[in-house]
N, C-alpha and C positions, 0 to 999 in steps of 0.2 A: 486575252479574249478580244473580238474586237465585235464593238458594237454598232453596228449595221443591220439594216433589215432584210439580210438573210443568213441562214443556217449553213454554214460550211462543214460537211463532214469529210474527213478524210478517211477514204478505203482504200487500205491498198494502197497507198500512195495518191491516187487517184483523188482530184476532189471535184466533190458533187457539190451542185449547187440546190435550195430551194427557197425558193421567192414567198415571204411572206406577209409582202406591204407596207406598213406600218410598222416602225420599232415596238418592242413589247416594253411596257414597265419592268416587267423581270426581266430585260435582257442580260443586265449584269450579275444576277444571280442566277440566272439558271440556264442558262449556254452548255449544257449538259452536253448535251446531244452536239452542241454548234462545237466550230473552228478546232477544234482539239480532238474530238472520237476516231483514235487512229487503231480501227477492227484490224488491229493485228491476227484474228484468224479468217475464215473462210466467207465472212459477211458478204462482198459485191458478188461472190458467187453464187448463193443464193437468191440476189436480184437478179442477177444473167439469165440464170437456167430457168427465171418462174417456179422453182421447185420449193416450195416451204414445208417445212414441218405439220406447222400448225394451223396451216386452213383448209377447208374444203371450196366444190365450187355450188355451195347452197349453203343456206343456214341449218338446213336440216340436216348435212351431210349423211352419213352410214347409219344404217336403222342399227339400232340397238337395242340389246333385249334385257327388258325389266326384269330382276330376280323377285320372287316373289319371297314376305316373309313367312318362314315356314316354325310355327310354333313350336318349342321344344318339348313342353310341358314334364313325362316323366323320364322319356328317356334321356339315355348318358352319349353322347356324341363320340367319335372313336377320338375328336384333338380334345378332347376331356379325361380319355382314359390314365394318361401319365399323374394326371395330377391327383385324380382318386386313390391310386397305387402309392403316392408320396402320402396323404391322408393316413391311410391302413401304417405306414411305414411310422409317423409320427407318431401316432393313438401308441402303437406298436413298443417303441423307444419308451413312452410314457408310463406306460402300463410297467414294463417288464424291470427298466430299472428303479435300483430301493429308493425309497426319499430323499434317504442324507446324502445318494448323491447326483440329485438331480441340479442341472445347475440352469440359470436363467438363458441361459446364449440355448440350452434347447431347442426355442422357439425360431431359430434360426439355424437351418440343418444344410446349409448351400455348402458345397465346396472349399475346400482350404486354397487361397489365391495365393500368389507369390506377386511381390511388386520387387523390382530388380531396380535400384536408385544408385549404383556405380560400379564402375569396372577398376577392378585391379590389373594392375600391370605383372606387378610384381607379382600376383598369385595366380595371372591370369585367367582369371574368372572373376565373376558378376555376384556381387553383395545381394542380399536381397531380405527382403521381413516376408513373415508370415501369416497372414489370416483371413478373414471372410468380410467382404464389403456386403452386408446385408439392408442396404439403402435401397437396391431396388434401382439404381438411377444407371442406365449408360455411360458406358466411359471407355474413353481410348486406352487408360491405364490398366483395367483389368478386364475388358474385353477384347481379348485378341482378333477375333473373326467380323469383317466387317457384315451388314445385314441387320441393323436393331437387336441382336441378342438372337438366344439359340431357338428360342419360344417363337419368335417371327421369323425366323430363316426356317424353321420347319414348318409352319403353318403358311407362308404363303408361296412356297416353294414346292409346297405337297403335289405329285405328279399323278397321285392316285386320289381323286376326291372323292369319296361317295357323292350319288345324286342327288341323296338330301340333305346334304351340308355343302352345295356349292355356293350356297346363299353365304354362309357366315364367314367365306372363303374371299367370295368377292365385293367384302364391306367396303372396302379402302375404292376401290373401282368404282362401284356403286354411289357412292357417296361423295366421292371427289366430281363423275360424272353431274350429280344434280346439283352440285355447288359450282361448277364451272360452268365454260361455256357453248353456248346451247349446238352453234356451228363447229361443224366436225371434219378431221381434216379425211384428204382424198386417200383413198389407202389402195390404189388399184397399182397395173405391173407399171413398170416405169418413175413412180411416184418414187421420191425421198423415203416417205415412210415406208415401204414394200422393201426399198433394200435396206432397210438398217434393221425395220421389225416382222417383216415377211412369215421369215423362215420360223421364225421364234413364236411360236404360241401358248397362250397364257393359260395354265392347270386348270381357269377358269373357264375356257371356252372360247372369251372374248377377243375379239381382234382390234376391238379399243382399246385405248390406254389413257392414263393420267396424263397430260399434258402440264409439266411443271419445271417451272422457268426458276433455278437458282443460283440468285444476284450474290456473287461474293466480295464482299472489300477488303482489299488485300493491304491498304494503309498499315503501318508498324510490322508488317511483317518482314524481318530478316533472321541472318546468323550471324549471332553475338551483336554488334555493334554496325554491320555489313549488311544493307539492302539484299534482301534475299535477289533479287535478278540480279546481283551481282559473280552470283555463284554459281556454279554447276547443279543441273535436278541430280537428283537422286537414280540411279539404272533400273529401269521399272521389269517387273516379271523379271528380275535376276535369280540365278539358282543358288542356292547355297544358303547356311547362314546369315544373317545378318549382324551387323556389327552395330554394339547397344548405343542408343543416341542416348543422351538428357533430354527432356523433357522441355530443359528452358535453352538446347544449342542451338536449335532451328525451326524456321515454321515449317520448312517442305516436311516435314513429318506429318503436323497437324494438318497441312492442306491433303497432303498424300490420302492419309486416311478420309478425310472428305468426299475424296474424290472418288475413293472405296466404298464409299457409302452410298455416294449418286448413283453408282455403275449396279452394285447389290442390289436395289430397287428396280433399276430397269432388268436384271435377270428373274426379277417375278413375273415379270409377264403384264403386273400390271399398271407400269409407268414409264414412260416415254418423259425423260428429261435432256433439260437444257442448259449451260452452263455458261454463264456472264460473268467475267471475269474485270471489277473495275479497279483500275492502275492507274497514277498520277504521272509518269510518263512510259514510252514505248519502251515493251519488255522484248529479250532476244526470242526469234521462234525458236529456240532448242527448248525455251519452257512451255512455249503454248502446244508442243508435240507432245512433251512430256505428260500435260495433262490430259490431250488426246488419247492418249497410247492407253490413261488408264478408266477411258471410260468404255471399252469396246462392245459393251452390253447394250451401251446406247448410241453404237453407231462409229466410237471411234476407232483408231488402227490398232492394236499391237504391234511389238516386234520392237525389236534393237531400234535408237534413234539415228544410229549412224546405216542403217540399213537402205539401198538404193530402192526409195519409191515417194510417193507424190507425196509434196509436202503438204503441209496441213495449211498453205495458203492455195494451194491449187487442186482442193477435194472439198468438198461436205464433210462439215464437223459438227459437232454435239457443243466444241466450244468457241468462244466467242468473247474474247480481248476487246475492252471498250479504254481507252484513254479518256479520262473528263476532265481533265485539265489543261491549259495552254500553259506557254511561253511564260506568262505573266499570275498564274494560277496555282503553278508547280509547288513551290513553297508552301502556301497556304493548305492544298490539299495533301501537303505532307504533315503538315502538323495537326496531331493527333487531339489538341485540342478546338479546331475551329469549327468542326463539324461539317468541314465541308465535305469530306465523302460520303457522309451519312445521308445530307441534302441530295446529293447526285444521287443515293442509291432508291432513296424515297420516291422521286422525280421521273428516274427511267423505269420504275415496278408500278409505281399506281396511274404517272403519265394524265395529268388531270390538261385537258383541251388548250387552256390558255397560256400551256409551257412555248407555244408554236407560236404564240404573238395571235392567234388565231381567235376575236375577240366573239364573233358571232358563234361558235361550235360549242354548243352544251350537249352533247352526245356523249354518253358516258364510256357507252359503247365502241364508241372509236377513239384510237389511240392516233395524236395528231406530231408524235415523234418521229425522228429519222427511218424511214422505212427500211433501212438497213440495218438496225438494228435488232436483234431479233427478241428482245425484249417489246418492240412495235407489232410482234405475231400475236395469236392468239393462242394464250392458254388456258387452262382450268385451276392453277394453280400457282402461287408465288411463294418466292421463298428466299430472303433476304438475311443473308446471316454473316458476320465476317468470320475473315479466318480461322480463328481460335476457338473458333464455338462448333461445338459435336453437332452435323447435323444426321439425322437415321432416317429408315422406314417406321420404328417403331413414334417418334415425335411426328411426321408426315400426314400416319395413322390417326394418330392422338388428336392431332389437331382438326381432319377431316369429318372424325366422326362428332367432336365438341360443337363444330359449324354445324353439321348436321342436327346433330341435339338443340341445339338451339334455335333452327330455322325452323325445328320442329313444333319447338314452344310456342314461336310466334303466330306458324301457321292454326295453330291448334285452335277450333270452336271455345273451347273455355275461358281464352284467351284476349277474345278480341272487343271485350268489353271492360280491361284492365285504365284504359285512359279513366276511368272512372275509379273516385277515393273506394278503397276497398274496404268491405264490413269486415270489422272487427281485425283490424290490420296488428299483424303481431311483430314489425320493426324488421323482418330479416326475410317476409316471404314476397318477391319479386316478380308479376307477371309482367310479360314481355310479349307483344301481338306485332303486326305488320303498321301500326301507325305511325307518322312522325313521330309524336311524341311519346314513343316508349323505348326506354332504354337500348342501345344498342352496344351488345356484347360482344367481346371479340377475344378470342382463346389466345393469350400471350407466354410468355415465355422466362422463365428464370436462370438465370447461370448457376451453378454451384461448380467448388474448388474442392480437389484435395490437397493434402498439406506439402508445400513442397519441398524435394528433399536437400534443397540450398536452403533454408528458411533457418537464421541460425537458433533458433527455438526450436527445432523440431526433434528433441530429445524429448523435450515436456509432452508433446503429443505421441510421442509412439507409449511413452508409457500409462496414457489413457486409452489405447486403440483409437483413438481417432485417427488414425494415420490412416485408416482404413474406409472410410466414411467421409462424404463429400462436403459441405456445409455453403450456405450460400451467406455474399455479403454486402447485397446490394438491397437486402430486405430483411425486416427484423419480424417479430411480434406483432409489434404495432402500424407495421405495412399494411395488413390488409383486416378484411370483414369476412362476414361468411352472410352468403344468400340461398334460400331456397328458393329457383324456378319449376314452378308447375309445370309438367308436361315436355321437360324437357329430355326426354328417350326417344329416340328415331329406331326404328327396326330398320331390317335388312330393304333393299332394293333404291336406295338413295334418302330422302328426308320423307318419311313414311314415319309420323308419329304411332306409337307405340298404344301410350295413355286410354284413347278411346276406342282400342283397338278390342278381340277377345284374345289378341296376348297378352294384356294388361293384368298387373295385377288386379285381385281382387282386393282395390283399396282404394277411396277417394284421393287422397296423399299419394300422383305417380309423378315423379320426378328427379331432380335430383341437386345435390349439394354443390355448392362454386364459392371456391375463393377468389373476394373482388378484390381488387388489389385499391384500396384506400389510397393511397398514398405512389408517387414519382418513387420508379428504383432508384437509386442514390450508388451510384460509383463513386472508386477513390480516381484522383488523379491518374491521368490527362483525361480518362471518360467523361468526368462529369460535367466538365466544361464542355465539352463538345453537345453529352444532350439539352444544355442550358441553351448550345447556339443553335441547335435542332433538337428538339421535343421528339420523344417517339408518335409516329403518326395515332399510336393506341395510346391514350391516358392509364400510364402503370405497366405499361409495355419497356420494351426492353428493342433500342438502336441496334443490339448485336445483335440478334434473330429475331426477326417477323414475321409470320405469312399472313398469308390472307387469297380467301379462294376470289375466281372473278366475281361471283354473288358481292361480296365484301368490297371486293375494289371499285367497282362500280357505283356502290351506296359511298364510299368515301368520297367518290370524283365528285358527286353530285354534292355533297357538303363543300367539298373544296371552293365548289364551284359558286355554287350558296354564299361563300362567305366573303369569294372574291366580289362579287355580285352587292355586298356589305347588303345583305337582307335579314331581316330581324330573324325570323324564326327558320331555321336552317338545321332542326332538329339536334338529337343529343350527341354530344361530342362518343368515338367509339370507345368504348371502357373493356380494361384488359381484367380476366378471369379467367379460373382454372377451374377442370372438375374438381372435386373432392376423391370423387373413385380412379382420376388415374392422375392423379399428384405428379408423380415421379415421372411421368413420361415428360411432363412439361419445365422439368432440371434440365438443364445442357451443360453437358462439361466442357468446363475452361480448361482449352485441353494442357495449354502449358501449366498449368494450378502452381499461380505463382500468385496468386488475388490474397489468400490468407494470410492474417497478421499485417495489413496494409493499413496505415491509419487513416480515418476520413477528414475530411477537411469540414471545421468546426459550422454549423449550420445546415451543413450539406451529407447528413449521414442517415440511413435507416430510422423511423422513428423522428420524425424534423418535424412532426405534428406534437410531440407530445415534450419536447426539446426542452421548455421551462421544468415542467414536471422531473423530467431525467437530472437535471442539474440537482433539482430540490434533495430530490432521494442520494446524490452523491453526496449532498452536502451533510446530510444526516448521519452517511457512514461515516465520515469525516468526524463532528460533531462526536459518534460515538466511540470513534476510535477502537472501528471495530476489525479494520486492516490496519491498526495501526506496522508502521515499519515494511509495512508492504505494500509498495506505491504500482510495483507493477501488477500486481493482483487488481489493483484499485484502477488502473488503467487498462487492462485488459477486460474487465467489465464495461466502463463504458466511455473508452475510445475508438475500441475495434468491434466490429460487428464480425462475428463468427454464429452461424444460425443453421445447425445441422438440418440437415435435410429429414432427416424422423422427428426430428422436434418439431418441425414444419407440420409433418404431416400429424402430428398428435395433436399442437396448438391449433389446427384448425378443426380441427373434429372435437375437441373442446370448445373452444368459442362458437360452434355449430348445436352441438349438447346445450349449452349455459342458454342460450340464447332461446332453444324450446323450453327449456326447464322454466324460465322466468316467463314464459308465457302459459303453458299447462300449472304451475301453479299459483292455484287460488286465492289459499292464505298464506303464502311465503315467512318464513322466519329469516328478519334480519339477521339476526347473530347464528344461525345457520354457517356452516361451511361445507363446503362442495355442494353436489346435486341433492334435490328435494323428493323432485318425484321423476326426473328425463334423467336417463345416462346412458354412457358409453359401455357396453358389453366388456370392450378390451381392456379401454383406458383409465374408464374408474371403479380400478380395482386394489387395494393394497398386496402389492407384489411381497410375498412371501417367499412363494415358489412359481415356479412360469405358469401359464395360462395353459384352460385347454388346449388339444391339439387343435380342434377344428377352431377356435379363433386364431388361432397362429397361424396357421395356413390359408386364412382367408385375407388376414391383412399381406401375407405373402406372396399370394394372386395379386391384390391389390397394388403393392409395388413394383410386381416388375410388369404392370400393365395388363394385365389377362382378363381387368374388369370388360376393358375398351376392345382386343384383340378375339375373345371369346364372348362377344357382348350377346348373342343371339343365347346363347344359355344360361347367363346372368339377368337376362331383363324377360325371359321368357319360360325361363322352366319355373317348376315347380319347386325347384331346390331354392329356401331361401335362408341361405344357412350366411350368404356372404352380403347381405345387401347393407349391411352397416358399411365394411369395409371399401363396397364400391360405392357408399354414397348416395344409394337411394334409399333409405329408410329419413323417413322427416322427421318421426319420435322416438329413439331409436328404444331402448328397454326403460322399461321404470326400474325404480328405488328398491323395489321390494324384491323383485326376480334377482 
């Protein structure tokens, strides 16, 4: 790096200079942007031509039309008809077979999966186990089809939409639009956007798009022991078979499909993305085509890469090669524990004024980064995630409409007198309004693993089924809380509170359930060190996937900015939380699932709040000698953190239950066990035999997302058969029912 008062970027070879006065205090950490950003793709091009993506020539740019929300109340929508027909088919299964042989997995009627974990030479063919991942969560493993799962590639892909359901069609649009920002880019003939999204129009109508900028760090990625740019891409659009990789032989698998999943989103029609590639030093262009070639939804080439036509340094691209490292930096930002990619990747997505040395600009609104950068454009949307983490349209979704929900809360009249101690406060219900001083929530994100098939324990797990089922291990139990926000349901046509709406229910109680994450996710080794040397910018958030729409970026800048400024009261730090009704959407799989049975390092594991406690209780089992001769039993409870993903979602809708129950009752009995007078329809029930059909099916909606994707007929009809499951019921059934 060299520390001088200006910014050197290198494009292209070419280096640009900008003069910025004064040396900055952070010049030795955060040269981001300075002396090393070598845009190995099409970056000076887009300064040449004046042609951007992401701006217009007004703040108001392209009029755009508000969807209005259109109440469901008794009717059945035609993207609701499948799942009715699975209903009738459940009841159906239930009814007809005898008792003795109904068995528990009933309740889970999905498809039998195949996971394919090695190839035989000798028999040539492909090993494989058998059964049903009924978690609910995305995954490269047994999601073949890139597009968030089959449920969102048909619903926002639908080409046919009735007129009164283009509302609950264009949530994601809608919604990302009033979360982002407010200047809109030029879409006329001529324009960048015209040739890339012109021709292509969205089921919806719209000739907007989601403007969404995602930052990848590619730090640890290689094959086997081999920097992955050291190697040949993979032949993208080839015909034929393909030949079975491992899961742990290479990342271009795991970025591949990444990059599957960028391109599947922009063929909905309604997102225009961008893709920031940051590398420790210059990678060969055969890679930065390769991942051109496979975004062509959004603008890049297809076709063979040895094929005669303009390289992807001399066209307009979708992608965009940042080096943030020098000469003297390289090392450092190779090592997976120092956090320095994370730092850079923080830096160039939220981009807070005084990275420029630029000590007078408190504009939140302007980004004061390399203007060749196209992270320095304007989007509506961030999305910072590294390699190994699954990113979709269905988490995109997830996250857009949770921002929504919550912007909704804060806007809401009922709301905006929460700075005030609230009557008769019951410990778990959280109003949240537009003041400084109320909570600022922000939808974060968790990893989960499946088991992998190097793991040399994984005989013990196939023969529990968990081979099948994802488990997360950077949060336990005692990770997080459960909160009730009032008013936290946005309808259709962007953040359009629902609550004091006449789509509302008829119930003082309209809102919905969030798990806060208490507690820092806790990685094993090299992670953890690295979030210790960078924090995630969310308290309870997660360094390997973060978004945040520009609404959010914004209100960070201005904290940042706040705090560089060392002024007292600079509002509350942003706190990461999940809905309760779409759990699962907010899992991301690790895609190489090699995280499981990793030990954590003593102080720094899930649960580090309650760490003395944990010890005590070991020591009792000890004491009782009740593993005795079974140390790995005794170790595998609590050394290793394994925290299935349905366990997640039960333990929170328990501690959700427990927490009204000890408020609705009156006279509580101590020596009581379980609930008194509040419980769980599903959960607190002694399983004999399986659950109704219609509970089963509603926590089944529940997981694979259809609270949040179907949300206009869950928060608006008159069907209220699923509100446990998606998390808006505040009390959920009494004792007695």
């Amino acid at each position: 790096m060299v520390a001088n008062d200006t910014n050197e970027v290198s494009t292209n070879g070419q280096m640009v200079e900008e003069s910025n006065g004064n040396p900055s205090k952070m010049v030795t950490a955060l040269k981001l942007v300075a002396a090393s950003a070598f845009l190995t793709s099409a970056a000076s091009l887009y300064a040449a031509n004046g042609s951007t993506l992401a701006s217009g020539n007004s703040p108001v740019g392209l009029e755009h039309r508000r969807l209005a929300s259109v109440e469901v109340g008794d009717s059945i929508p035609s993207y609701m008809q499948p799942l009715m027909k699975d209903l009738e088919e459940r009841k159906k299964l239930m009814e007809e077979t005898p008792p003795e042989e109904v068995k528990y997995w009933f309740e889970y009627t999905g498809p039998l999966q195949k996971y394919f974990y090695r190839y035989s030479k000798s028999r040539q063919k492909a090993d494989y186990f058998e059964g049903r991942d009924d978690s609910g969560v995305l995954s490269e493993r047994f999601v073949e089809e890139a597009g968030g799962g089959e449920y969102y590639t048909d619903f926002l892909t639908d080409a046919n939409v009735p007129e009164n359901e283009i509302s609950s069609h264009a949530r994601l649009l809608e919604n990302c639009l009033a979360m982002g920002n407010p200047t809109r880019p030029s879409t006329g003939k001529g324009t960048l956007w015209n040739d890339w999204f012109g021709s292509k129009k969205s089921p919806v109508g719209s000739t907007d798009r989601c403007r969404i900028l995602f930052t990848m760090n590619t730090v640890g990625a290689g094959r086997g022991t081999t920097m992955l740019w050291e190697t040949n891409p993979p032949r993208p659009h080839s015909d034929g078979p393909k030949p079975w990789i491992s899961e742990q032989e290479t990342a271009a698998t795991h970025i591949q499909r990444n990059l599957e999943e960028i391109d599947a989103m922009c063929a909905t029609g309604q997102i225009a993305a961008r893709l920031q590639v940051l590398v420790c030093e210059p990678i060969p262009a055969l890679w930065t085509e390769w991942m051109d070639s496979l975004l062509v939804n959004c603008g890049g080439k297809a076709g063979p890469l040895d094929q005669d036509k303009k390289s992807v340094e001399e066209r307009p691209s979708p992608v965009q090669v940042v080096v943030v490292a020098g000469a003297s930096t390289a090392d450092t930002c190779h090592d997976q524990k120092s956090g320095f990619m994370e730092k850079r990747m923080q830096d160039l997505v939220i981009a807070p004024p005084y990275l420029s040395g630029d000590k007078k600009s408190k504009d939140p609104t302007v980004k004061t980064t390399h203007r060749d950068l196209v992270s320095s454009d304007d989007h509506d949307m961030y999305v910072a995630f590294k390699w190994s983490s699954l990113v979709s349209t269905r988490s995109v979704n997830a996250f857009v409409q949770a921002s929504a929900d919550l912007a909704a809360a804060a806007a809401s009249p009922n709301n905006q007198k929460a700075a005030k101690p609230e009557k008769n406060a019951d410990g778990v219900t959280v109003s949240i309004s537009n003041s400084p001083s109320s909570p600022f929530l922000i939808p974060s994100f968790v990893r989960v693993s499946y088991v992998s098939e190097e793991n040399s324990k994984v005989a013990k797990w196939r023969m529990h089924g968990d081979f099948f089922h994802p488990a997360a291990w950077e949060v336990c139990k005692d990770s997080f809380d459960m909160t009730w926000v009032p008013d936290s349901l946005s309808g259709a046509g962007g953040v359009n509170g629902i609550c004091n709406s006449s789509a509302a229910r008829k119930s003082k109680d309209c809102g919905q359930w969030w798990v806060y994450m208490a507690e820092e996710q806790m990685s094993v080794t090299p992670e953890v060190y690295a979030n210790e040397a960078t924090p995630p910018i969310v308290q309870g958030g997660s360094n390997n996937i973060w978004m945040a729409t520009e609404r959010q970026r914004r209100e960070l800048v201005k904290q940042m900015v706040c705090k560089k400024e060392e002024k007292d009261e600079c509002g509350q730090q942003a706190q990461a939380v999940i809905p309760l009704g779409d759990l699962e959407s907010f899992f991301i799989n690790f895609t190489p699932n090699t995280a499981l049975g990793k030990q954590h390092i003593k102080g720094r594991r899930p649960g580090y709040s309650r760490e003395k406690e944990r010890e005590m209780d070991r020591e009792k089992v000890r004491e009782r000698k009740q593993l005795k001769g079974q140390e790995d039993i005794e170790k595998a409870l609590f050394d290793y953190t394994v925290y299935p993903a349905a366990l997640f979602h039960k333990d929170a809708t328990i501690k959700a239950v427990r927490a009204r129950d000890a408020v609705v009752t009156k006279s509580p009995d101590k020596e009581a066990i379980g609930p008194q007078t509040v419980k769980s329809s599903y959960y607190d029930v002694t399983i004999t035999k399986p659950r109704e059909a219609t509970l089963a099916w509603c926590q089944a909606i529940s997981r694979n997302g259809l609270c949040t994707l179907y949300a206009d007929y869950f928060r608006t009809s008159s069907d209220v058969r699923c509100l446990e499951a998606c998390g808006m019921m505040k009390n959920f059934g009494t004792v007695k029912n």
